[in-house]
C-alpha positions, -999 to +999 in steps of 0.1 A: -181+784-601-206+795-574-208+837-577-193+855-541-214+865-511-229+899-525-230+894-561-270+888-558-278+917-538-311+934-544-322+906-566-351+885-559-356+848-569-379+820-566-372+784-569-400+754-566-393+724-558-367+737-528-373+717-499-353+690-512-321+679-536-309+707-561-340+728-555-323+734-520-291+737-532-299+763-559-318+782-533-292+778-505-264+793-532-286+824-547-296+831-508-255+830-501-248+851-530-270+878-513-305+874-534-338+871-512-353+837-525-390+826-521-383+785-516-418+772-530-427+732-518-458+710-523-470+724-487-464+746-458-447+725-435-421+715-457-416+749-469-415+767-433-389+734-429-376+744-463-368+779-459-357+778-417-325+750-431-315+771-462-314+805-435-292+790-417-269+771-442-268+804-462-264+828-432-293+850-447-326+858-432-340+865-466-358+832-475-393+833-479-418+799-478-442+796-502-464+765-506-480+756-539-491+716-545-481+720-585-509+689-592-535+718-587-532+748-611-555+763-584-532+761-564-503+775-585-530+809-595-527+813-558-489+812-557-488+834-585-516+858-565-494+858-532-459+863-547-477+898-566-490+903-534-454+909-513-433+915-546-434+936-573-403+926-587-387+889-595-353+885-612-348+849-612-373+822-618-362+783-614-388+760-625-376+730-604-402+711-591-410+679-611-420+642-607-424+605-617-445+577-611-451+547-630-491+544-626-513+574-642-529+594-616-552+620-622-542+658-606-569+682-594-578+689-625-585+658-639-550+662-660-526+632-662-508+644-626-465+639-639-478+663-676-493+687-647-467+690-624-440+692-646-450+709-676-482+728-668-479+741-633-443+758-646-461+766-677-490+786-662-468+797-631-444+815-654-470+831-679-487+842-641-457+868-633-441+870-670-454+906-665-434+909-631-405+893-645-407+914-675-410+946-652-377+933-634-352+931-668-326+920-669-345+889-656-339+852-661-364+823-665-343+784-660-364+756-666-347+724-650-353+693-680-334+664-686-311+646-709-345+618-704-358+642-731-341+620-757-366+592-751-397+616-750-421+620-776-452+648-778-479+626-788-501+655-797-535+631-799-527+621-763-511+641-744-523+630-711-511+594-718-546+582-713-546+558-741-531+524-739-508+511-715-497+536-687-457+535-686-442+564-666-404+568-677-420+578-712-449+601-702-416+616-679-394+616-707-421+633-726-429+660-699-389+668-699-391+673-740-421+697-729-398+718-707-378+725-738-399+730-763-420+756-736-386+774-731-373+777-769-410+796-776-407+816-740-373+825-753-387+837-789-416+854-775-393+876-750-370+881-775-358+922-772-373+924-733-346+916-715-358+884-702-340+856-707-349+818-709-329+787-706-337+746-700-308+728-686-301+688-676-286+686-639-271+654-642-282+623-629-288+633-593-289+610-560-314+627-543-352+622-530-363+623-570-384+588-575-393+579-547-429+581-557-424+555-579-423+518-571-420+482-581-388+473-604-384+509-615-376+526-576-359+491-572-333+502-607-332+539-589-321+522-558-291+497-577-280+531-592-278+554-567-238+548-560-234+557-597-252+591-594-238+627-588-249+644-552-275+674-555-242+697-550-228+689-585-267+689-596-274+724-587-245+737-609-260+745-638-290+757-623-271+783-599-248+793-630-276+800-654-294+820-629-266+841-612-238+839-639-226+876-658-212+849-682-248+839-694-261+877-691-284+879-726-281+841-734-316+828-745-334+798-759-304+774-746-298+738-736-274+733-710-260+706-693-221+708-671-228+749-672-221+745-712-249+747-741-252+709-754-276+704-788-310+683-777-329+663-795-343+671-831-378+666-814-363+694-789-356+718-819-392+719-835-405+753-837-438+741-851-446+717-821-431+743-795-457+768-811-483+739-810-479+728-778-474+766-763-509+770-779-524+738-765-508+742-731-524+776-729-560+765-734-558+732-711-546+760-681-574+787-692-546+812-703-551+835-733-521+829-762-502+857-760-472+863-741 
């Protein structure tokens, strides 16, 4: 159940991926609940769009744009540079922002764009104010996966699926076993600081996700849609894992339906979180600590 007008007060938050689908939602809610929310989107004029609907749907003037385009990690080092720069706090972090496609396309950086944007812009965007949000405990960190985890493998020799045949469910599916593994090691490395991190699957949403993609994949997305939940029901676990006294201390989780579900063995390495931490850190110029 969505926490009362007030029960967020004095807390700020930041959700990516907000112009749209449960990144609005989650923001709209936390805004509602009384928190001042920094909506981040890919650029300016969705998130001046972003930020002017959730005022008014929450009835709170404290919503703050942001734009970050998370297939540039020089643009997410600027995100991270202007949030310091008008906060010195941050409570809640919701890593929302992700993507699909089904042909590889390079980012920026010359990284495979969907490993980017869904696993290394949140990686190095978190690690960016980890010392804000540690300076702000109790804080929470909710990184938004999927149950298309299951069908992802970390293919440690090709992580940027540059070899062989390009097919974009699986470097997705891999991406959202990324988000998992990132937030069991966040969780063990903030283990005693009051910071607490959690991945979560929102259900299989009817919103804008996909339509990047094309050919007979956006056409199965399209067949589907009248089977799929409505961002509402989406954003529930999201808003519950970051506003919740129920989840206050609760670290290192999977949750899917606001209850802790058991992912995949592949989800519960320790060795390839570690690895991939370590990896991850180098490809985004980050030293390895926490």
């Amino acid at each position: 159940m969505t926490q009362a007008r007030g029960t967020m007060e004095g807390r700020i938050c930041m959700v990516t991926g907000a112009n749209s689908g449960i990144g609005a939602v989650t923001a709209r809610e936390l805004a509602r609940m009384g928190a001042r929310v920094v909506v981040v989107c890919r650029d300016s004029a969705k998130a001046e769009a972003a930020a002017a609907t959730i005022r008014e749907a929450a009835g709170s003037d404290a919503v703050e744009p942001m734009a970050a385009d998370f297939a540039s990690l020089r643009a997410v080092r600027a995100l991270a540079d202007e949030f310091r720069g008008r906060h010195a706090a941050l409570h809640v972090l919701v890593n929302n922002a992700g993507l699909m496609l089904t042909e590889r396309r390079a980012a920026e950086d010359g990284l495979e764009e969907v490993f980017c944007v869904n696993h290394l812009a949140p990686f190095l965007l978190t690690n960016l104010l980890l010392d804000t949000i540690r300076a702000s405990a109790p804080a929470r960190i909710v990184n938004v996966s999927s149950e298309a985890h299951r069908a992802g493998t970390i293919d440690f020799d090709d992580l940027q699926s540059a070899k062989g045949r390009y097919r974009g469910f699986h470097a997705y599916a891999a991406t959202k076993l990324a988000n998992i593994l990132f937030t069991a090691e966040l969780a063990r490395r903030l283990d005693g600081s009051g910071v607490t991190a959690n991945s979560l699957h929102p259900g299989t949403i009817a919103s804008g996700f996909g339509r990047r993609t094309s050919g007979a994949f956006r056409f199965l997305l399209a067949i589907g849609r009248p089977f799929l939940i409505g961002p509402e029901r989406g954003a529930r676990t999201s808003i519950h894992l970051a506003s919740s006294p129920e989840v206050e201390g609760v670290t290192g989780k999977y949750w899917a339906r606001r209850r802790v579900r058991t992912p995949s063995r592949a989800a519960r390495d320790g060795e390839a979180a570690r690895r991939l931490w370590e990896i991850s850190a180098g490809l985004v110029g980050l030293p390895d600590r926490t």
